[in-house]
N, C-alpha and C positions, 0 to 999 in steps of 0.2 A: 156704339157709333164711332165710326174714324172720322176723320179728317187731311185730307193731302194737301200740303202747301209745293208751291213752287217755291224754288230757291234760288237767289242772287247768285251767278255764280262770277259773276266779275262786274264791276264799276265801283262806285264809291254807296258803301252802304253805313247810315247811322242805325242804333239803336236803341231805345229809352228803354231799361227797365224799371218799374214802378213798383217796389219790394214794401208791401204794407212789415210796419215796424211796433205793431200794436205786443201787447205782454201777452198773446194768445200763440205768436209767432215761430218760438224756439225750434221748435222739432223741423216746423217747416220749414224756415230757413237752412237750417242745416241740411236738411234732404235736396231742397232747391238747390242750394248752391253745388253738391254732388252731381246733380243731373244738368247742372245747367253748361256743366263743363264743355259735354259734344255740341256745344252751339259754336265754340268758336273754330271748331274742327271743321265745323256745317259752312261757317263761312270763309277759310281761310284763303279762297282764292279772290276775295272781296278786298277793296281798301278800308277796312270798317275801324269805326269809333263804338264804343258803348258805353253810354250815359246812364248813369245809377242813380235814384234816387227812394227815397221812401215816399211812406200814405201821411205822414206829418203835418202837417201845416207849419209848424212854427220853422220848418228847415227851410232855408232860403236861399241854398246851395246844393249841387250835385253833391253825392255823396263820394262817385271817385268819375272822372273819365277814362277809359282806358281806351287805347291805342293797338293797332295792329304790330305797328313798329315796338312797343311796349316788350321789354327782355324780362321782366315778369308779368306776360299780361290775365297768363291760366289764376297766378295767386292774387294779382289786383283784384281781378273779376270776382274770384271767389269769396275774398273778405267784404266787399261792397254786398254782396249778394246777403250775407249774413250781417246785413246792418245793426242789429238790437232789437230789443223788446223795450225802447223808454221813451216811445212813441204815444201819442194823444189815440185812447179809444175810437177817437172821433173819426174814420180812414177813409179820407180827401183822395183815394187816386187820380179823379179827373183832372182836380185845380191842381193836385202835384207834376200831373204831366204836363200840365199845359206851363209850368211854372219852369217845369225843367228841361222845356224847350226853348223857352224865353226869358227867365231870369235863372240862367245856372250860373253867375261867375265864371265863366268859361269864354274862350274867344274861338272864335271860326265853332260853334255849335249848335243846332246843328249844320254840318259844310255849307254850301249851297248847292245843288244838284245832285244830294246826295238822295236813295231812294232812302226814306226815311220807317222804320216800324218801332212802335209803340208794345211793348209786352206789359200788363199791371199781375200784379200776384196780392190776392189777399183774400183773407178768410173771412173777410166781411164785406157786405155792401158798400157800394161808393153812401160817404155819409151816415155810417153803420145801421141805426136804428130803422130800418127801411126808407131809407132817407129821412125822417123828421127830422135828423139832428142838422140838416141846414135844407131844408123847403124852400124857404123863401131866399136860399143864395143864387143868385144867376149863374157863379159859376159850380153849382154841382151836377148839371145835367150835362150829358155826354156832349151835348149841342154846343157847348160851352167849347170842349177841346176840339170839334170841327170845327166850330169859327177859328179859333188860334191856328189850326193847321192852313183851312184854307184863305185867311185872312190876314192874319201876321207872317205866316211862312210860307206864303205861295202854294200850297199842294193840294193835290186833288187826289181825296181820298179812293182807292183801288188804282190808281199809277201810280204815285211815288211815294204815298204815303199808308199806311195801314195800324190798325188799334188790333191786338191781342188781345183775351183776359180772360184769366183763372180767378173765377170766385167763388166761394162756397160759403156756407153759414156751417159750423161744428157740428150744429146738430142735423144735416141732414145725408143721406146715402150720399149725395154726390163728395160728399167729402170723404164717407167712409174708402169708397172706392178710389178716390187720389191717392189719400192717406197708403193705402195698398199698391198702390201701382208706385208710388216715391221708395216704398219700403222693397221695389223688386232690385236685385239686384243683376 
């Protein structure tokens, strides 16, 4: 199966990426952050920011924002992208987006009027254990990060806002087949 996205090709575009930071992550990251490279080639005619952060909970900050204007923004991105493996099993991508749209320590983020997309990467379920490990959070359900988009930050989800997401469990083909497709050169 493909998929075809249209592409920003000019205004002000933000980005969250959501880089689960779990001990299972090493290889991935490293492969992501290699692949992740032609995104900023994808947007270069954009005025874009990208916001990095992990699956964490306990991180209470973006991990880097990088900038268009940014005179190393290929190696910013790339080191943000390879966050670590000394992250909590536990991989919160919802609450970490919605956290790292609204509490990153950052100023003017995301812009205002910017078309805004959300990418999460992680090789486990939001809230790992099929979600038990937080059931009863309000905010682990996806509904959680469409309230905060369309209620804290004004957007409406398919116009200026959009949610990405790569998630696989280790054990099963869909990951065999990433796994293979990260390793093409």
């Amino acid at each position: 199966m493909s998929e075809t996205f249209s592409q920003l090709e000019s205004g002000v575009l933000d980005i969250l990426v959501v880089v689960d930071n779990s001990g299972s992550m090493e290889e991935e990251q490293e492969r992501l952050a290699e692949r992740m490279v032609p995104l900023l080639s994808a947007v270069n005619q954009t005025n874009w920011k990208i916001g990095v952060t992990t699956t964490d909970p306990r991180r209470r900050c973006l991990v880097d924002l990088i900038s268009r204007d940014d005179h190393n923004a290929q190696e910013k991105f790339v080191k943000a992208i390879r966050a670590g493996t000394n992250g909590t099993g536990n991989e919160r991508g919802v609450l970490m987006a919605a956290k790292g749209l609204t509490d990153n320590c950052q100023n003017d983020w995301p812009r205002e009027g910017s078309t805004l997309a959300i990418l999460m990467l992680a090789d486990e379920d939001n809230c790992s254990d099929n979600s038990a490990d937080c059931l009863d959070d309000p905010n682990a359900s996806p509904d959680y990060l469409y309230n905060v988009l369309q209620n804290d930050l004004n957007r409406q989800l398919g116009r200026d806002a959009r949610v990405y997401g790569i998630f696989w469990h280790p054990d099963t083909e869909m990951l065999r087949c990433l796994k293979r497709l990260l390793s093409l050169k």
